[in-house]
C-alpha positions in Angstrom: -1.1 -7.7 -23.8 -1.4 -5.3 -20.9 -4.8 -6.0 -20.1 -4.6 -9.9 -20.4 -2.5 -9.3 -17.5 -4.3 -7.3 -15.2 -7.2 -9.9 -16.0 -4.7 -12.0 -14.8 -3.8 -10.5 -11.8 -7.3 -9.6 -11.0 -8.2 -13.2 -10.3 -4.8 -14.0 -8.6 -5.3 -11.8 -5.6 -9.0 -11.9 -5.6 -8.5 -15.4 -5.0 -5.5 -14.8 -2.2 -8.2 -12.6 -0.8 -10.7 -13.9 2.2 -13.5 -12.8 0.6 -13.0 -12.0 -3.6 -13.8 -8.2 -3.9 -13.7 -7.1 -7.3 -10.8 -5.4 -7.8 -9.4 -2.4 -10.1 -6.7 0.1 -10.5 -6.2 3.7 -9.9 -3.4 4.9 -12.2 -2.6 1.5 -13.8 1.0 0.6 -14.5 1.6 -0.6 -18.1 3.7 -3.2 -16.9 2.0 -6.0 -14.6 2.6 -10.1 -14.5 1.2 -12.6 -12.0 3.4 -14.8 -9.9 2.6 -18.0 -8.1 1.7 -15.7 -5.1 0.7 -12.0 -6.4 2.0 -9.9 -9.1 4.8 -8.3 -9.9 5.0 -4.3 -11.3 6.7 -2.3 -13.2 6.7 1.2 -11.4 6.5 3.8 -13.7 8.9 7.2 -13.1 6.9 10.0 -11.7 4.4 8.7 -9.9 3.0 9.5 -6.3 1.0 10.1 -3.5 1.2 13.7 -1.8 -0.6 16.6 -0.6 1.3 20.1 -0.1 3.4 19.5 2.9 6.9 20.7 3.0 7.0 20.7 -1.3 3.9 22.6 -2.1 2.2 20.2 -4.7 -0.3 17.5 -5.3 0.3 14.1 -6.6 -2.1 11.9 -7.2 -0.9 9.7 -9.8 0.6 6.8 -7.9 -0.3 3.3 -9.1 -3.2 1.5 -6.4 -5.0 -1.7 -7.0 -7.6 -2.0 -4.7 -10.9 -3.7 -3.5 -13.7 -2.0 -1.9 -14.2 -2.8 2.1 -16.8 -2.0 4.5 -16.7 -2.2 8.3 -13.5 -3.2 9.9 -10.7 -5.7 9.0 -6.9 -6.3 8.2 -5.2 -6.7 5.6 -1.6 -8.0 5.0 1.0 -8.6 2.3 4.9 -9.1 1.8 6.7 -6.9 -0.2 9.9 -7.3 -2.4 11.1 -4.6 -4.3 14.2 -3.2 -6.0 14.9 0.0 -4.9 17.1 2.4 -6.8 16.2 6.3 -6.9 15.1 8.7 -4.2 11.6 7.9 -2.8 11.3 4.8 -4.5 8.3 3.3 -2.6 6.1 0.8 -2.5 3.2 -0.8 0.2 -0.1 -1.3 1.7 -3.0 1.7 0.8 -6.0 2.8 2.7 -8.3 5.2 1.1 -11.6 7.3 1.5 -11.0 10.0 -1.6 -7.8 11.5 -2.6 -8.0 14.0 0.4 -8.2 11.2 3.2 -5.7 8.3 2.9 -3.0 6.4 4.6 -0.1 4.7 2.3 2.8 2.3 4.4 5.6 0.7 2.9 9.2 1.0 2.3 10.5 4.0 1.0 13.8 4.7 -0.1 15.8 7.6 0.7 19.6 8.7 0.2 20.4 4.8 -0.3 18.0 3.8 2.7 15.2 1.3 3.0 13.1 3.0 5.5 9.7 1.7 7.2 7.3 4.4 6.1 4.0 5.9 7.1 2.2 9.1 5.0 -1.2 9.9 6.9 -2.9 12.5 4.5 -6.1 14.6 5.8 -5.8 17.4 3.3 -2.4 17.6 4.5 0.8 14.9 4.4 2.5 14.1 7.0 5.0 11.7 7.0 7.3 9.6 9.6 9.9 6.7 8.9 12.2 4.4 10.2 15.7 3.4 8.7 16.9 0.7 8.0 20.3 0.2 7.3 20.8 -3.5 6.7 18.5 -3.2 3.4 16.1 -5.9 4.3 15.6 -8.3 1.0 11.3 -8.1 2.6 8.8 -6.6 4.5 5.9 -7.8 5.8 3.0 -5.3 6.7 0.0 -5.4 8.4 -2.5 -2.4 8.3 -6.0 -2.5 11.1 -8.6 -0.7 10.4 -11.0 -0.6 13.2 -13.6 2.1 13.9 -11.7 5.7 13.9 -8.4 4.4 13.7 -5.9 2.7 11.2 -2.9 0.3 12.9 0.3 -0.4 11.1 2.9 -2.9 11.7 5.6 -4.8 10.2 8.2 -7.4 10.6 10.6 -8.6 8.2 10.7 -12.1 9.3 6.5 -12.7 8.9 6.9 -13.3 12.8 7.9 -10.4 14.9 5.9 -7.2 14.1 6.6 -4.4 15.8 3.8 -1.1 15.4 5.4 1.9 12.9 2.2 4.2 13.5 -1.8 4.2 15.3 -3.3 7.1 13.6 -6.8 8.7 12.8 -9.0 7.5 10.2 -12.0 8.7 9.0 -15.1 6.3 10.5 -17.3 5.6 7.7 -20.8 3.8 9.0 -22.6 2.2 5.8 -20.0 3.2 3.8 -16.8 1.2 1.9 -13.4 2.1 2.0 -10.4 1.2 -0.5 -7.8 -1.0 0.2 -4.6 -2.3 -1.8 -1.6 -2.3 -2.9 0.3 1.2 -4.0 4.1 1.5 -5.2 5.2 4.7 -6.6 8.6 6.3 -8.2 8.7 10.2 -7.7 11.9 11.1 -8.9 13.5 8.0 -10.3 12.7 6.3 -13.4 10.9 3.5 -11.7 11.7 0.1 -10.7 10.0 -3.6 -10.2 8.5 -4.9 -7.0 6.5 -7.7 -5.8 3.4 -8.2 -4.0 2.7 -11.4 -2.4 0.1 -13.5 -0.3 -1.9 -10.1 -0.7 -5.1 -11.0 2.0 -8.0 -8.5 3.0 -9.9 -10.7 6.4 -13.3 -8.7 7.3 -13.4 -8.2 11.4 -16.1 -9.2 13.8 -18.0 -5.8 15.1 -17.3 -4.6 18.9 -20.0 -5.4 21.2 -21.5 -2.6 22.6 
């Protein structure tokens, strides 16, 4: 059963993709169905994304589903999860190996959806912003253009405001991974929805 549904969900949002990148998981959930406009997952309890910071450990263990990418471009989804335990999170992933990444989303702390940015070079470091009006969606957006990675979001698809411009590791000739990641580190997980999930390659700077 489980993996007629990630065959499932593998065409769904290769086809919501601009271009169809094969896609696969990292730490695949054993829960997954396919909507009209993504997938929805089952988060499993203990999962995460983490390097030393502050608590000492690694995680590595978080669910991704991803595509490969080269050069630069943007992706974008909407995001609609239930949120019940500390650190419930869930977002958009950007990922070189599992030293170099960036991971955006909503993550919920002390009863708080807040707007969430973990940029990992060996090292985590994290930075949020709360919400307290628990927002039912969020839309984000994450750039990646030459050295850098730009996140925004909005929560009405319209206004996006930027959460974070940070460092990312340029990688000439060389593919990146980009996808979807949700993750429960302390709870015992939760569902959440990915939708109109869209990866759209970027023209190169002239020089």
């Amino acid at each position: 059963m489980t993996s007629f549904l990630l065959s499932g969900l593998l065409v769904v949002l290769a086809a919501t993709a601009s271009q169809a990148q094969p896609t696969r998981w990292l730490n695949p959930p054993k829960q997954v169905t396919t909507t009209p406009k993504g997938v929805r997952v089952q988060v499993a309890g203990g999962t995460d994304f983490w390097r030393v910071t502050h608590y000492g450990f690694i995680r590595d263990n978080g669910h991704f589903y991803f595509q490969e990418q080269t050069g630069d471009f943007e992706a974008k989804v909407k995001v609609v999860g239930q949120y019940r335990d500390l650190y419930d999170q869930a977002g958009l992933m950007i990922r070189l190996d599992e030293k170099n990444w960036i991971k955006t989303g909503i993550e919920y702390v002390h009863g708080v959806q807040n707007v969430s940015a973990v940029v990992t070079r060996e090292v985590s470091d994290w930075s949020v912003v709360p919400r307290q009006d628990s927002p039912a969606a969020v839309w984000l957006t994450l750039l990646r253009k030459g050295d850098y990675v730009e996140i925004k979001y909005s929560f009405d698809n319209h206004d996006f405001k930027m959460l974070r411009l940070a460092y990312f590791p340029p990688t000439p000739g060389r593919s990146v991974q980009i996808g979807l990641m949700c993750a429960a580190p302390d709870g015992k997980g939760f569902p959440v929805e990915f939708e109109d999930f869209t990866v759209v390659p970027l023209a190169p700077t002239p020089k």
